[in-house]
Each structure stands twice: as structure tokens, then as C-alpha cells.
C-alpha positions as CSV (number, residue, x, y, z in Angstrom):
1,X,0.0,0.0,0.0
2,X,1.0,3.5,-1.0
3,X,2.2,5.0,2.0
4,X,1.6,9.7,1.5
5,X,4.0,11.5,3.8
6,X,2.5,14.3,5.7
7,X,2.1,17.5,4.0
8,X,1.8,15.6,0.5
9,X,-0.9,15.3,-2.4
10,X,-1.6,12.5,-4.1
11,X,-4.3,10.9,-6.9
12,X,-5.1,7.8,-7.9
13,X,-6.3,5.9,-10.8
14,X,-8.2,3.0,-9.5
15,X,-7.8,1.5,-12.8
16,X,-4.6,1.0,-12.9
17,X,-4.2,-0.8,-9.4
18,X,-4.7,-4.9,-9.1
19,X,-7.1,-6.5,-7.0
20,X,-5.8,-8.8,-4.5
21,X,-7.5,-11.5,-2.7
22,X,-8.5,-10.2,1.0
23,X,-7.1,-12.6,3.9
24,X,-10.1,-12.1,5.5
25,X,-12.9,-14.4,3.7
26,X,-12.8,-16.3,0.0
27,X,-14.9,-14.3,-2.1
28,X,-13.6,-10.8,-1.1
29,X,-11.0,-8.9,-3.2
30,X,-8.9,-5.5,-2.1
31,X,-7.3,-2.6,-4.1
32,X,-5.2,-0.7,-1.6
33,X,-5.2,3.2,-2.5
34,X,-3.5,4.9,0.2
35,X,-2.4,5.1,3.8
36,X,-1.7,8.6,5.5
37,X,-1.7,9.7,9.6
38,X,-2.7,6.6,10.4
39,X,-5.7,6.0,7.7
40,X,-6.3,3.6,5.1
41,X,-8.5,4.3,1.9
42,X,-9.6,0.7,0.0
43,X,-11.9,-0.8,-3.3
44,X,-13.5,-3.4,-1.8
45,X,-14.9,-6.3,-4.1
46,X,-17.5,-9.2,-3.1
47,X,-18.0,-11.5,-5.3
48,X,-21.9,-12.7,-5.8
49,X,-22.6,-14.9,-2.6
50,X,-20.1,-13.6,-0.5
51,X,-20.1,-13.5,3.5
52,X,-17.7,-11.8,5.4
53,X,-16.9,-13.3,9.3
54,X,-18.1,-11.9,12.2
55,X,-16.1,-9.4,13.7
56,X,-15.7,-6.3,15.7
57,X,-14.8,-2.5,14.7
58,X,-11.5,-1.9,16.6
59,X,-11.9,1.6,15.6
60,X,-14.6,3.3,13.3
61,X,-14.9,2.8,10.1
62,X,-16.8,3.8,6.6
63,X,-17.7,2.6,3.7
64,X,-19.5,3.9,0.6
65,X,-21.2,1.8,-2.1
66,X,-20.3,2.3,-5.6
67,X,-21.7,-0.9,-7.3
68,X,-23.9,-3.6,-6.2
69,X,-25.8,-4.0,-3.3
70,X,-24.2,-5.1,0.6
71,X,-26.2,-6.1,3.6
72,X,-25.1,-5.0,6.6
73,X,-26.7,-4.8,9.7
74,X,-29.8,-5.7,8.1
75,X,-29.7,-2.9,5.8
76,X,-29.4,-2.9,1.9
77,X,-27.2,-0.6,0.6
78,X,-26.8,0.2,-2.8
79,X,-24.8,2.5,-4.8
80,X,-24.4,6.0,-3.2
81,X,-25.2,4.7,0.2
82,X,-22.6,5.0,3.1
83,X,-22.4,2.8,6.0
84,X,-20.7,4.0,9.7
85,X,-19.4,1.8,12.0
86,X,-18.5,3.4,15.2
87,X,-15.7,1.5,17.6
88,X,-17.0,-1.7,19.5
89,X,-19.7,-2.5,16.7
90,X,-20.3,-5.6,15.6
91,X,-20.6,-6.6,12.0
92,X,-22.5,-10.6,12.7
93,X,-24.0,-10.7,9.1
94,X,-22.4,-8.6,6.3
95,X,-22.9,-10.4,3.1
96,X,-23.5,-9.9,-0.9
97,X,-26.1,-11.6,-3.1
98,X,-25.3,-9.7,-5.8
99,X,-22.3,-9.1,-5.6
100,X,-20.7,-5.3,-5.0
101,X,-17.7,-2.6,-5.1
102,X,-17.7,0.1,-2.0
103,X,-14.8,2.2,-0.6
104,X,-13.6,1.5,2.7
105,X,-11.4,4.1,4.7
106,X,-10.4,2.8,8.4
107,X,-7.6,3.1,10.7
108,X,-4.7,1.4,9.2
């Protein structure tokens, strides 16, 4: 992952970036933007079918649907929806029937 020095511009082309598999479930596939001051930006992929484990939010964390639709915590969210996960939530049952690209910017 790109890491941007304080101070320091930078864009991206998403485009030109690979996806890599996540090592957090089979079915879930990662383009890392950018880290700075502690924060990570990432594309997010899940393929059609895809579950992700149960876990909990360390630290907040956001996401915003660009393609597709992902459940979590009971709620469809298609594109140009955002999702907020404060600290100490739990994510028991995030999954994707369809299938579906968001952004994802957390606490590295």
C-alpha cells in the first residue's frame, strides 16, 4: 500500500491498481489506495454470494457503495449509500447476493 508523507498530495487511478484477494474471507478482493496519519482508503470487491466473518470495529470505520448492493446490519445498501461503524460494533451478518464494489477508509 502507497504510503503519502504528511504534508503531500496525491491521486489515484483505480484503474490502474490490481485486485488482490482479502485474507479475511474467500470471495472478497482488495485494491489498496492509500495510507496517511494513520488511515487507510480501499476498493472493496465481493464476489456474488459472498459472506464476510463476524467481527468487531477496533476503531470506526466507513464505507461507501459504488456498485452492487451489501447487507449489513440488516440494511441494503446500494450504490451512493454510506455505511458508519463506530468502535465496538459488531458486524454478525455482512454479506452480498449480488455481488458489489464500496470504498472502505479505516484506521490502518
Amino acid at each position: 500500500m502507497h504510503e503519502l508523507a504528511r504534508g503531500a498530495f496525491k491521486a489515484v487511478n483505480t484503474e490502474d491498481l490490481p485486485w488482490r484477494p482479502s485474507k479475511m474471507a474467500a470471495g472478497v478482493f482488495v485494491k489498496d489506495l492509500v495510507v496517511t496519519d494513520g488511515w487507510e482508503m480501499q476498493m472493496v470487491r465481493f464476489e456474488p454470494g459472498t459472506r464476510f466473518p463476524v467481527h468487531v470495529h477496533e476503531r470506526p470505520e466507513f464505507i461507501f457503495v459504488l456498485e452492487g448492493e451489501l447487507v449489513q446490519a440488516g440494511q441494503r445498501l446500494g450504490p451512493g449509500w454510506a455505511g458508519i461503524a463506530s468502535a465496538g460494533s459488531t458486524d454478525d451478518d455482512v454479506y452480498s447476493e449480488s455481488g458489489c464494489v464500496f470504498v472502505l477508509v479505516d484506521r490502518a
